[in-house]
VEXDOPA-760607 format. One record per residue (C-alpha): residue in one letter; x, y, z. Coordinates in steps of 0.001 Angstrom, whole numbers, plus 524288, in hexadecimal, padded with zeros to 5 digits. Example, Ala and Ser with C-alpha at 12.3 -4.5 7.8 and 13.67 -1.06 7.14 Angstrom:
// residues 2
A8300C7EE6C81E78S835667FBDC81BE4
***
This chain:
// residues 85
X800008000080000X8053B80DDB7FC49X805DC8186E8057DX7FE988240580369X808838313D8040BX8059383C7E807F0X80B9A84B7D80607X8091E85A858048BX809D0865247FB20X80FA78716280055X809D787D187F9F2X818AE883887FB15X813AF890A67FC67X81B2789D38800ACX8184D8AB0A7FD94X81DD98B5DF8045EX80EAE8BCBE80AE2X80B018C1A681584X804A08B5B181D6EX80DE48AC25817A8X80F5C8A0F582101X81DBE89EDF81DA8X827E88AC0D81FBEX82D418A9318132BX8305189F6280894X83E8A898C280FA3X832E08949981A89X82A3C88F01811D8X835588874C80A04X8396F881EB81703X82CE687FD081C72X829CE8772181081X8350A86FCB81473X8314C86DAD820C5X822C4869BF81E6AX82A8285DF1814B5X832E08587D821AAX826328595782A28X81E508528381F04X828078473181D92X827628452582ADFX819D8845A682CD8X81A1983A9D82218X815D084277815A1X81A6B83D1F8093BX81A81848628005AX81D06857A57FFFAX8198785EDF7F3E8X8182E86F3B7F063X810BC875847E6AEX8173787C4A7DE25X80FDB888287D687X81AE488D6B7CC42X8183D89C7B7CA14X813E589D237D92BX81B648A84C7E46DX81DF489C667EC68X82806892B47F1B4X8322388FEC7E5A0X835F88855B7DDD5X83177878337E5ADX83C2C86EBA7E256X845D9875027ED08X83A5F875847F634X839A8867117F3DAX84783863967F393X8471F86895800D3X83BBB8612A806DAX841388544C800A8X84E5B8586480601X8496885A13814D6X8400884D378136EX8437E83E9A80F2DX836D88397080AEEX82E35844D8807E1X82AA48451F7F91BX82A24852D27F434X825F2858357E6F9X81DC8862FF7E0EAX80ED08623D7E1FBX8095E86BDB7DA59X8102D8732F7CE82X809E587E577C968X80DBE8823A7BC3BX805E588E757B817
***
């Protein structure tokens, strides 16, 4: 019998506004990272972000990524969502 997995999509957002819940985009990179470790050991499988090209958010997700695999050893991470207007 297979076993179901289980994971989240991270909506990677960060825009410098008043009432932004992270002080500024370093945070919100790191918190990312974070929010992989505790999800690996809370026994999620899988970590992805959406990704919305032409967006005022986070950057490029692949050295997001790199660093959530780097700081986890059984996590699988990819991209969710790609938005190509």
């Amino acid at each position: 019998m297979s076993r179901k997995k289980i994971g989240f999509l991270s909506f990677g957002h960060y825009r410098d506004v008043p009432g932004a819940r992270v002080p500024d985009a370093r945070t919100s990179l790191l918190n990312h990272v974070e929010i992989a470790v505790g999800a690996e050991e809370a026994g999620i499988d899988g970590a992805w972000l959406r990704v919305h090209h032409f967006d005022q958010s986070l950057s490029a997700p692949i050295p997001l990524l790199t660093a959530m695999a780097m700081r986890t050893s059984r996590l699988e991470v990819g991209t969710g969502v790609v938005d190509m207007r």
